[in-house]
mmCIF file as Biopython writes it, N, C-alpha, C and O atoms, coordinates in Angstrom:
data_model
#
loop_
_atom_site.group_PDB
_atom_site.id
_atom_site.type_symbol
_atom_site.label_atom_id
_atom_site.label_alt_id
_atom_site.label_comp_id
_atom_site.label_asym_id
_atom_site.label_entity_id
_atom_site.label_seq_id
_atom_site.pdbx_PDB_ins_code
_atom_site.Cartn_x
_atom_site.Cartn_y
_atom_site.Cartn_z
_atom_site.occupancy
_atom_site.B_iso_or_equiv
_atom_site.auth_seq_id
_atom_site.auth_asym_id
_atom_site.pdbx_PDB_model_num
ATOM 1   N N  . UNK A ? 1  ? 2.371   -6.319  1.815   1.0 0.0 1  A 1 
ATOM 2   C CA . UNK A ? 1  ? 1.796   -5.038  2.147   1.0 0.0 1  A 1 
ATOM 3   C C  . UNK A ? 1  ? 0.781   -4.601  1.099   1.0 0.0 1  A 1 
ATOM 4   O O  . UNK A ? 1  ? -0.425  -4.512  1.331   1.0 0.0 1  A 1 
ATOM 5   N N  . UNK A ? 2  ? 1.188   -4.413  0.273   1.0 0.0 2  A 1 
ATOM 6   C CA . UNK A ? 2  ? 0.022   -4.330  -1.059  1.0 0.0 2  A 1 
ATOM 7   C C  . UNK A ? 2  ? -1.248  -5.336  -1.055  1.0 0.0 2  A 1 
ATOM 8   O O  . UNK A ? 2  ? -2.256  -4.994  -1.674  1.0 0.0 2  A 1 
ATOM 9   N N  . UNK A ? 3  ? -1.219  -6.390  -0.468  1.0 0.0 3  A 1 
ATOM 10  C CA . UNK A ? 3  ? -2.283  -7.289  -0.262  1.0 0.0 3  A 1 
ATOM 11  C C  . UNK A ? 3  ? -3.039  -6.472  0.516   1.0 0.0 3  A 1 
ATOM 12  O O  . UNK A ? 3  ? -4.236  -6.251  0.333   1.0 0.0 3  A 1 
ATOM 13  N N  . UNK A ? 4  ? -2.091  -5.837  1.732   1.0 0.0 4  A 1 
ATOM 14  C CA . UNK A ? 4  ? -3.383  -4.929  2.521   1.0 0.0 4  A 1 
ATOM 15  C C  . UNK A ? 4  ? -4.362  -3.607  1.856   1.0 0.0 4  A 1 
ATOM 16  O O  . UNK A ? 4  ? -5.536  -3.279  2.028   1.0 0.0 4  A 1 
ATOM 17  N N  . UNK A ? 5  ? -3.171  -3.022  0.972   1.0 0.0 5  A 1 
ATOM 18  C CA . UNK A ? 5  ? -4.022  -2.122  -0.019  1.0 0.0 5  A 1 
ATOM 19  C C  . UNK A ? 5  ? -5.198  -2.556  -0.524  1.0 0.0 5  A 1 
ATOM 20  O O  . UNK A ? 5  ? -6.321  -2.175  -0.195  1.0 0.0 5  A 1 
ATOM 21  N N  . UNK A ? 6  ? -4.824  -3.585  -1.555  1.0 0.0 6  A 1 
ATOM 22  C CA . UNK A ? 6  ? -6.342  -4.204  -1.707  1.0 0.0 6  A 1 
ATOM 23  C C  . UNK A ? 6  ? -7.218  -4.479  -1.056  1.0 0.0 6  A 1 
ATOM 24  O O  . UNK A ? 6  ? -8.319  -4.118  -1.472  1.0 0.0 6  A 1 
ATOM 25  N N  . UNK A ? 7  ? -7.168  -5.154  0.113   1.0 0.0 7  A 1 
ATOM 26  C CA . UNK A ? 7  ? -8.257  -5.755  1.180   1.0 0.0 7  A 1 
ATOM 27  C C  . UNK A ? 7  ? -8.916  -4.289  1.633   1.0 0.0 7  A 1 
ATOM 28  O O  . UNK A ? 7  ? -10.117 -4.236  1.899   1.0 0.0 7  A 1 
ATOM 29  N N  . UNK A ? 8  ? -8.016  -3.024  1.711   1.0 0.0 8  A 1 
ATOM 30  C CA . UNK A ? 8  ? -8.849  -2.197  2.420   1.0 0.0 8  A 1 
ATOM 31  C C  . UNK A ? 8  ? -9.324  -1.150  1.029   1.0 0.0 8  A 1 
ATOM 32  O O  . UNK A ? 8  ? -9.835  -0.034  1.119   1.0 0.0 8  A 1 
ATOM 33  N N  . UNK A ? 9  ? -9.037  -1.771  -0.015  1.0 0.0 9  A 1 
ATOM 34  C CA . UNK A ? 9  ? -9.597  -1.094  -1.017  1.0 0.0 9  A 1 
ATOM 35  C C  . UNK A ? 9  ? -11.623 -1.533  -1.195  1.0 0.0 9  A 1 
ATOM 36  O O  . UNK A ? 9  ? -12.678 -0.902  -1.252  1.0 0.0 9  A 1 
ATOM 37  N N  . UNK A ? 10 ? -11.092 -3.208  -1.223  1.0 0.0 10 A 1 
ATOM 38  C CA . UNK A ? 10 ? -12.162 -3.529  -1.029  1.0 0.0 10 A 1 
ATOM 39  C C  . UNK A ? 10 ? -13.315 -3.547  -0.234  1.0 0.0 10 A 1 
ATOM 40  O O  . UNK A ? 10 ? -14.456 -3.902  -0.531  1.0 0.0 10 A 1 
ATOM 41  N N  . UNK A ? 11 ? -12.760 -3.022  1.045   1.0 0.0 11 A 1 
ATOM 42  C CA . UNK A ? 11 ? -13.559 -3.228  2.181   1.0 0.0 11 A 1 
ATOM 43  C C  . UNK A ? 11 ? -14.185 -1.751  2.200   1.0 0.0 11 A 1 
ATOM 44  O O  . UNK A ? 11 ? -15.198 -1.441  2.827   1.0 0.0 11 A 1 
ATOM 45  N N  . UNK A ? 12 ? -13.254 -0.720  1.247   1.0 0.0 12 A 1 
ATOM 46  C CA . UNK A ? 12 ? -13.689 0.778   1.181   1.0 0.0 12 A 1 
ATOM 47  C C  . UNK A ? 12 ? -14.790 0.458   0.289   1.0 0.0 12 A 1 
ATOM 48  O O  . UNK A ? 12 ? -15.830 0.609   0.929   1.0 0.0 12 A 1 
ATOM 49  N N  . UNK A ? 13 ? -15.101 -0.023  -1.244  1.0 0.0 13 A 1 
ATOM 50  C CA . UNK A ? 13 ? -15.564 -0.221  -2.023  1.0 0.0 13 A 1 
ATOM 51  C C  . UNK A ? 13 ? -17.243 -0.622  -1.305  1.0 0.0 13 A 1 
ATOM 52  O O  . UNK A ? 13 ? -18.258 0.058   -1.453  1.0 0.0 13 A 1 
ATOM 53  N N  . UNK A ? 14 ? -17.115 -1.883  -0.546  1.0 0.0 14 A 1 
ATOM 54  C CA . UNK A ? 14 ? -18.372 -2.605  -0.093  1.0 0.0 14 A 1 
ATOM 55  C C  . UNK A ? 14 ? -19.053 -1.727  0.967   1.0 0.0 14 A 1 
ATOM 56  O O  . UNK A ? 14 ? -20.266 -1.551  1.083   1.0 0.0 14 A 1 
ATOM 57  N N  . UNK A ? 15 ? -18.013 -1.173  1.768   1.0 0.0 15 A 1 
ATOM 58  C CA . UNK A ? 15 ? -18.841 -0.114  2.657   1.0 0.0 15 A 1 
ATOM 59  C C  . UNK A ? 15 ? -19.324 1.352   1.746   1.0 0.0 15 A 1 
ATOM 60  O O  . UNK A ? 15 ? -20.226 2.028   2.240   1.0 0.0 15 A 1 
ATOM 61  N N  . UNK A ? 16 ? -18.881 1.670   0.813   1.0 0.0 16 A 1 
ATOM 62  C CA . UNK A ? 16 ? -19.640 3.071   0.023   1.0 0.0 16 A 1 
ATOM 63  C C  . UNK A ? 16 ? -20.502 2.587   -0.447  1.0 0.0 16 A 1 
ATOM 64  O O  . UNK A ? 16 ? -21.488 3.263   -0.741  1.0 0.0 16 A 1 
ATOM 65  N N  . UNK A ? 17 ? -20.446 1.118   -0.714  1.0 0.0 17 A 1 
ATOM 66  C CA . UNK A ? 17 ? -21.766 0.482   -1.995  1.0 0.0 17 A 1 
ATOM 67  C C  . UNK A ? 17 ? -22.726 0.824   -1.401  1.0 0.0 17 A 1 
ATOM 68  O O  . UNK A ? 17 ? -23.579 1.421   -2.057  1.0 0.0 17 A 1 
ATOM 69  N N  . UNK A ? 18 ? -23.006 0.558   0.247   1.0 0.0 18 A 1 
ATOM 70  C CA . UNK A ? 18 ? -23.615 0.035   0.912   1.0 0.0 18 A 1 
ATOM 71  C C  . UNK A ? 18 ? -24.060 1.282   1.743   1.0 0.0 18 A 1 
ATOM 72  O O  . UNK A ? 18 ? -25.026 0.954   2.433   1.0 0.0 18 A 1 
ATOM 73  N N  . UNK A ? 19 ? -23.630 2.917   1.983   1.0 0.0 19 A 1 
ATOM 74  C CA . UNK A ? 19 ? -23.799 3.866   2.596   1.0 0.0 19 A 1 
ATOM 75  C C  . UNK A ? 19 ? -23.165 3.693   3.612   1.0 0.0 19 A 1 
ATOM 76  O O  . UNK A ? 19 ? -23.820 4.121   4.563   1.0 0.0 19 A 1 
ATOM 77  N N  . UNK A ? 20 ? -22.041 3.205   3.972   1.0 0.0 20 A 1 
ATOM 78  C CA . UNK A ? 20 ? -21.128 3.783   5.214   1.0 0.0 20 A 1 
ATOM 79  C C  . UNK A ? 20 ? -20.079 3.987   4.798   1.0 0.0 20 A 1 
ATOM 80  O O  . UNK A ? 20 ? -19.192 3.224   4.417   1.0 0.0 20 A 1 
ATOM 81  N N  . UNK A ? 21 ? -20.206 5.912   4.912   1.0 0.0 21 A 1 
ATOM 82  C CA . UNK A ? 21 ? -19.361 6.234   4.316   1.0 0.0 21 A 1 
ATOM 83  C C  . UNK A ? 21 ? -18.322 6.863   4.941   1.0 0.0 21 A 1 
ATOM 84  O O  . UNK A ? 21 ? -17.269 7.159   4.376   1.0 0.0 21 A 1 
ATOM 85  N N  . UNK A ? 22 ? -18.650 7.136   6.402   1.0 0.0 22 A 1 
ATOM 86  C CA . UNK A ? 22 ? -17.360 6.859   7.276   1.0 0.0 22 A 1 
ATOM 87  C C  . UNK A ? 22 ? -16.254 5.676   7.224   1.0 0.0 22 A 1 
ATOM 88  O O  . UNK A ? 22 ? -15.049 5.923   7.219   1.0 0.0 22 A 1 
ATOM 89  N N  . UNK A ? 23 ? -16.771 4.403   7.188   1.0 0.0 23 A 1 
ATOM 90  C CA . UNK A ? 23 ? -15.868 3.434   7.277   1.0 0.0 23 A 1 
ATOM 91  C C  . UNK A ? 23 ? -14.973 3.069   5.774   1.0 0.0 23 A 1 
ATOM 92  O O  . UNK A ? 23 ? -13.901 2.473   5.677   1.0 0.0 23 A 1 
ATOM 93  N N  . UNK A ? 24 ? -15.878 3.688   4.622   1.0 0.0 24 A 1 
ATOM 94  C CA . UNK A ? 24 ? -15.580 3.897   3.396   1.0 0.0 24 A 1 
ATOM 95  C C  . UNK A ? 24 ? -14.061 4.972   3.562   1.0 0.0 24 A 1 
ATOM 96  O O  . UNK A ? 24 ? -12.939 4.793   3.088   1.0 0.0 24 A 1 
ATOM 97  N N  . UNK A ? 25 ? -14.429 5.756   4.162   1.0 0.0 25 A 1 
ATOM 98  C CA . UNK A ? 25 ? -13.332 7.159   4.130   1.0 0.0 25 A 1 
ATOM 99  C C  . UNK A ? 25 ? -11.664 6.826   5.052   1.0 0.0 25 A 1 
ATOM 100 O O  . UNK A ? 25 ? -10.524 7.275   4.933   1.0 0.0 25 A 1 
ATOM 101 N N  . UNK A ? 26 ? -12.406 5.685   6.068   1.0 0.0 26 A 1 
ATOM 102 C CA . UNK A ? 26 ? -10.956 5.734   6.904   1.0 0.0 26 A 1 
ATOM 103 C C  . UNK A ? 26 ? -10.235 4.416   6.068   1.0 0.0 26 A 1 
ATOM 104 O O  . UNK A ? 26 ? -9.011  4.283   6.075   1.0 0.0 26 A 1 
ATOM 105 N N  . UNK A ? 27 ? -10.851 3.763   5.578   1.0 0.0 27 A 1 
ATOM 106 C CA . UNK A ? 27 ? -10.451 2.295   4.937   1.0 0.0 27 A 1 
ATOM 107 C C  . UNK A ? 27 ? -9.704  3.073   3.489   1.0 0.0 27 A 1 
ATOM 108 O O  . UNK A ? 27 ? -8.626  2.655   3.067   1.0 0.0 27 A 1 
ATOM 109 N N  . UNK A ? 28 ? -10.213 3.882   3.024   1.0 0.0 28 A 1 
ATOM 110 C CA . UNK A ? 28 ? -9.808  4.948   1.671   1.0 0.0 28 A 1 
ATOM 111 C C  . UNK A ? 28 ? -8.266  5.447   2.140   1.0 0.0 28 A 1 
ATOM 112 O O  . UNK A ? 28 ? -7.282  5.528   1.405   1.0 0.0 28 A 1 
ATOM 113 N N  . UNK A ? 29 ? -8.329  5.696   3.297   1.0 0.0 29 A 1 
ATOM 114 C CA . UNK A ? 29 ? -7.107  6.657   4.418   1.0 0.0 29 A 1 
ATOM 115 C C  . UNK A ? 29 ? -5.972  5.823   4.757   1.0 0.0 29 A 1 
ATOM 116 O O  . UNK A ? 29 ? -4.784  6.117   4.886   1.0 0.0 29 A 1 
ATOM 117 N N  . UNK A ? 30 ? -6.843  4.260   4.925   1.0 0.0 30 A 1 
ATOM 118 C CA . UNK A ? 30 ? -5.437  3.164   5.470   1.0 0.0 30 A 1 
ATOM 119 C C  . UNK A ? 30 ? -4.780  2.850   4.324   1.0 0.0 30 A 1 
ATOM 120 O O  . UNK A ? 30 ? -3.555  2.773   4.236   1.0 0.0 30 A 1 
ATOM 121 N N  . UNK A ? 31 ? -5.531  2.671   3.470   1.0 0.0 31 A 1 
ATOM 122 C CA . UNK A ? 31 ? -5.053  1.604   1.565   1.0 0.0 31 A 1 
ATOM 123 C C  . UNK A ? 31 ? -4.130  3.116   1.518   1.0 0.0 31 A 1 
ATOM 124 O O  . UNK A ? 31 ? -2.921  2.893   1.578   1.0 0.0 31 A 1 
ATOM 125 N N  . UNK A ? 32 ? -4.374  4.108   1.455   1.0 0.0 32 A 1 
ATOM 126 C CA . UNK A ? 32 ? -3.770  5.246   0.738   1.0 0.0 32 A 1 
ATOM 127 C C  . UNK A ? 32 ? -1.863  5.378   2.091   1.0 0.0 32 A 1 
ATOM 128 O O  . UNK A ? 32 ? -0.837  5.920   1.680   1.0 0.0 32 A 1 
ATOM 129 N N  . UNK A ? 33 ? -1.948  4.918   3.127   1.0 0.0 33 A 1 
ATOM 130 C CA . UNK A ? 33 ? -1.241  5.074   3.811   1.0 0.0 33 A 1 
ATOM 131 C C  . UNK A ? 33 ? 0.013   3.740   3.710   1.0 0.0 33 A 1 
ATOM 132 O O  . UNK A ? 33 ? 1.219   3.981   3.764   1.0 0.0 33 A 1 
ATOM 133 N N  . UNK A ? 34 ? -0.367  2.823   3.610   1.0 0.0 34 A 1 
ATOM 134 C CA . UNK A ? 34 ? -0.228  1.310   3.868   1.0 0.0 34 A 1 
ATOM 135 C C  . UNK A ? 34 ? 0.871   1.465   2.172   1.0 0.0 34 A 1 
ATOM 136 O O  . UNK A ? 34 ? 2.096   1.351   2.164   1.0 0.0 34 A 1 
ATOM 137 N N  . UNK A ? 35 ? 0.010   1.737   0.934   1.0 0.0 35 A 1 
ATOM 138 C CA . UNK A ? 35 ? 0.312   2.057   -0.004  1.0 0.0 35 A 1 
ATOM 139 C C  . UNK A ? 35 ? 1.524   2.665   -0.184  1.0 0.0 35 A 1 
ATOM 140 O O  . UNK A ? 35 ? 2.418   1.894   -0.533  1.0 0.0 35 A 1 
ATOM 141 N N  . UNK A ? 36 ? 1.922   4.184   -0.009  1.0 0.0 36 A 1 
ATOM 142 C CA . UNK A ? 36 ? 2.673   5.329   0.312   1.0 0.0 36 A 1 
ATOM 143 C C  . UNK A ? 36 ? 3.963   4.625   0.975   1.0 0.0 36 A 1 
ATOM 144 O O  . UNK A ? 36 ? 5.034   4.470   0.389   1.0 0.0 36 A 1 
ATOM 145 N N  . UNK A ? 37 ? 3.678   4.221   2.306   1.0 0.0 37 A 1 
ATOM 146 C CA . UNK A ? 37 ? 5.161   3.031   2.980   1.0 0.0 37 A 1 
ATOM 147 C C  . UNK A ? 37 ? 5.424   2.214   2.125   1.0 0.0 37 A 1 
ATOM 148 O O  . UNK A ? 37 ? 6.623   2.171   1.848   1.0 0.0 37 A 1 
ATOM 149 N N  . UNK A ? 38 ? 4.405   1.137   1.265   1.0 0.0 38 A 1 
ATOM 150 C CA . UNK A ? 38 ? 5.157   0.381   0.395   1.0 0.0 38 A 1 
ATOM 151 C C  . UNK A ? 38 ? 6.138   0.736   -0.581  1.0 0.0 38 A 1 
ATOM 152 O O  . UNK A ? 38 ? 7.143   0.106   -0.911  1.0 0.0 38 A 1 
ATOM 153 N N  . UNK A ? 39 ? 5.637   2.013   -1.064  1.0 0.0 39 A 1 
ATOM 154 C CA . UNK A ? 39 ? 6.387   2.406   -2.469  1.0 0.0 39 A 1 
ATOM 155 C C  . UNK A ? 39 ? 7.740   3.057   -1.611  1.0 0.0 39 A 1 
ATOM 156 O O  . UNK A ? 39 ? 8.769   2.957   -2.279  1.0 0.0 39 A 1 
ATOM 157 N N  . UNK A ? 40 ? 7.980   3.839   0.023   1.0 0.0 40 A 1 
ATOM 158 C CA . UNK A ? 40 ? 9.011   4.284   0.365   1.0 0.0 40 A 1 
ATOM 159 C C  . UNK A ? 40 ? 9.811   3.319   0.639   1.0 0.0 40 A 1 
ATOM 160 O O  . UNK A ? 40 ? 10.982  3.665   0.796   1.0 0.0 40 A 1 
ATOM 161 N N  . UNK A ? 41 ? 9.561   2.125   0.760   1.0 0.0 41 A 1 
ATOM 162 C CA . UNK A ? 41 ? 10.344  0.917   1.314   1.0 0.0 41 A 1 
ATOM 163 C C  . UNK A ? 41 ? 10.459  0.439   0.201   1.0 0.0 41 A 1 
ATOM 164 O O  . UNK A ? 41 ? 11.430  -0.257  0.498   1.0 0.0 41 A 1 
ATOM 165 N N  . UNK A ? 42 ? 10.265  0.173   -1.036  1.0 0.0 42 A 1 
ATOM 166 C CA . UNK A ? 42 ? 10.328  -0.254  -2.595  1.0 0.0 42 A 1 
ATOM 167 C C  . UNK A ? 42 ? 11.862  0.654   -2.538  1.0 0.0 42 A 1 
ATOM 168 O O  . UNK A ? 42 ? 12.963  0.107   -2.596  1.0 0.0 42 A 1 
ATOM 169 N N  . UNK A ? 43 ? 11.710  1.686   -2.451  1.0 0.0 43 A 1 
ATOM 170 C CA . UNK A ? 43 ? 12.619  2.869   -3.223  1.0 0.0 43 A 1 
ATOM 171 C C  . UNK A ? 43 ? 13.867  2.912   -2.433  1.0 0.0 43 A 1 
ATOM 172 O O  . UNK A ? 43 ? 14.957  2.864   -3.002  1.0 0.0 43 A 1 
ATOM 173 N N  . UNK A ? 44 ? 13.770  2.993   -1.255  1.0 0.0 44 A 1 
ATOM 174 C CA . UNK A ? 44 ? 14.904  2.362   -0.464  1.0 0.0 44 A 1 
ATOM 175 C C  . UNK A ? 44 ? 15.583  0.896   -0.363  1.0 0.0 44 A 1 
ATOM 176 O O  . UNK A ? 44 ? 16.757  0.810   -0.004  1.0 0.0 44 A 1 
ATOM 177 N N  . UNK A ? 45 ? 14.722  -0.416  -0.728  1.0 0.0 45 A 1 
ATOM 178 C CA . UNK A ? 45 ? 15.383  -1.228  -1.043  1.0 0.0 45 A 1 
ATOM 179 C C  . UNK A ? 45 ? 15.921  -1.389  -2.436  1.0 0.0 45 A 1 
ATOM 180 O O  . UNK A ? 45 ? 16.766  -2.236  -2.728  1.0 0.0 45 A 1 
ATOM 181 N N  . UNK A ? 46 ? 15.379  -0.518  -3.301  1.0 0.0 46 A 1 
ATOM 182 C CA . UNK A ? 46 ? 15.973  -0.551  -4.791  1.0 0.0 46 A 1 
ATOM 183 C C  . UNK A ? 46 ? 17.720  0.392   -4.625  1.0 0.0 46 A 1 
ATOM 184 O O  . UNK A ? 46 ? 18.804  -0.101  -4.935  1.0 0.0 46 A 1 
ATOM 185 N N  . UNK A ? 47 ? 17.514  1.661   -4.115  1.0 0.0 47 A 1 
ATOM 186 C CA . UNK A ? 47 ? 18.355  1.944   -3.707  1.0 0.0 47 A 1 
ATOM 187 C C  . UNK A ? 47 ? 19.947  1.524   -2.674  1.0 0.0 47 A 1 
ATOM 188 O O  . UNK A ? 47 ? 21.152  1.777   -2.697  1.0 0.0 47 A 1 
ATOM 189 N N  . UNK A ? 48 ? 19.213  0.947   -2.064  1.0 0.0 48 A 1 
ATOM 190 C CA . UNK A ? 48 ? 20.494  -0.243  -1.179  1.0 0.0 48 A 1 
ATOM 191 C C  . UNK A ? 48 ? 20.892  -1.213  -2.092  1.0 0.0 48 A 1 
ATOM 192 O O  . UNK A ? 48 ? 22.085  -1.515  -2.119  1.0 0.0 48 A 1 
ATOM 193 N N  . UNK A ? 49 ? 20.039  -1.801  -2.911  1.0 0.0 49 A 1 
ATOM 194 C CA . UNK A ? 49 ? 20.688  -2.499  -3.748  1.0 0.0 49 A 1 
ATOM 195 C C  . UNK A ? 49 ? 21.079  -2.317  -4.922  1.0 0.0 49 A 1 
ATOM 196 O O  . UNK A ? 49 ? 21.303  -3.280  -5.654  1.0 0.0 49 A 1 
ATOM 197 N N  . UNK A ? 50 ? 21.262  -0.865  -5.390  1.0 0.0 50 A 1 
ATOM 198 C CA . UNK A ? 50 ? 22.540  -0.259  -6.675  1.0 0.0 50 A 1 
ATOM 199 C C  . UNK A ? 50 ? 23.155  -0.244  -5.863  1.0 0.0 50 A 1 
ATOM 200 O O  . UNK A ? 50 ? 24.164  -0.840  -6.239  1.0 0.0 50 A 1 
ATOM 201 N N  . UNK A ? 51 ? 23.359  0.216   -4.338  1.0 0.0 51 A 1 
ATOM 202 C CA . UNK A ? 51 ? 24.745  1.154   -3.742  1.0 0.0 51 A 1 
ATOM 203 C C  . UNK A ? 51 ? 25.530  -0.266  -3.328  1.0 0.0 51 A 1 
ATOM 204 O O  . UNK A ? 51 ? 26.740  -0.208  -3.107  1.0 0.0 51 A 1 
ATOM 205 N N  . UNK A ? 52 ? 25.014  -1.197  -3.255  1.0 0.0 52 A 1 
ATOM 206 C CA . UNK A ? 52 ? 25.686  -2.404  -3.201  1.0 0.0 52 A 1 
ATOM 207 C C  . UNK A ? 52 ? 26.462  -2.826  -4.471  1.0 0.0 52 A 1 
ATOM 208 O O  . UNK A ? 52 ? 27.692  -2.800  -4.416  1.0 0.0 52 A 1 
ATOM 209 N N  . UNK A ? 53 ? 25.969  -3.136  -5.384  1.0 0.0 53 A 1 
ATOM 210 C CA . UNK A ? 53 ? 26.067  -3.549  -6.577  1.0 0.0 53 A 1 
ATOM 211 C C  . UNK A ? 53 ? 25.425  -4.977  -6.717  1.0 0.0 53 A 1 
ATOM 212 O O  . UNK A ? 53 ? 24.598  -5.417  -5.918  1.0 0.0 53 A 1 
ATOM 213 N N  . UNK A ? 54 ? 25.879  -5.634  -7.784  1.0 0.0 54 A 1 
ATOM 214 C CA . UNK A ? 54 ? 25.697  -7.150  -7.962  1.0 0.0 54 A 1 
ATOM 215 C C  . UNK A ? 54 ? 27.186  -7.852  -7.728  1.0 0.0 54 A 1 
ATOM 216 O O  . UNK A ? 54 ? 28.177  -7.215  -8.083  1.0 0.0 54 A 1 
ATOM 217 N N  . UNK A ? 55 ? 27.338  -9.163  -7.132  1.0 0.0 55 A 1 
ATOM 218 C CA . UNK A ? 55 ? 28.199  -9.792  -7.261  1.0 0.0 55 A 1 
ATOM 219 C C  . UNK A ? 55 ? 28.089  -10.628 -8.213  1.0 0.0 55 A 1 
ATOM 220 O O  . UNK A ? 55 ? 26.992  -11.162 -8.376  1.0 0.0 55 A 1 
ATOM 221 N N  . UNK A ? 56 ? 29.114  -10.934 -9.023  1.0 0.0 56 A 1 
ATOM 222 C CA . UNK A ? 56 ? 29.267  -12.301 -10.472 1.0 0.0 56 A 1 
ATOM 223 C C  . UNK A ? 56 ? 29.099  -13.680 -9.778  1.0 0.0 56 A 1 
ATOM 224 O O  . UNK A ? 56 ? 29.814  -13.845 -8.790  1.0 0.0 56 A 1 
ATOM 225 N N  . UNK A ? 57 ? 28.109  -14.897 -10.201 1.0 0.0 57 A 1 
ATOM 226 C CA . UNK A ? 57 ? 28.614  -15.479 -9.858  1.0 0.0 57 A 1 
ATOM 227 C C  . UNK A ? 57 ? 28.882  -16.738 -10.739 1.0 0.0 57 A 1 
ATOM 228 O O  . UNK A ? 57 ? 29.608  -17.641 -10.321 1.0 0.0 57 A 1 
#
């Protein structure tokens, strides 16, 4: 998922270079969205796995 952050970071980057700055703004909107789920799904799988614990092995 973070791979997609980047790709649409970049793709925000080349379209402002370039004056489209609509496609700059929604690509700015996806990385920032795409982003946001990663870190809620980070925090919930960190979380499931204290409430689990570790097993020894």
């Amino acid at each position: 998922m973070l791979s997609w952050v980047v790709t649409f970071l970049v793709i925000a980057l080349i379209a402002g270079i370039l004056g489209f700055g609509g496609i700059a703004g929604a690509s700015i909107e996806i990385a920032k969205a795409i982003f946001f789920i990663a870190i809620i799904l980070f925090l919930v799988s960190a979380v499931v796995g204290l409430a689990r614990g570790r097993t020894r092995v």
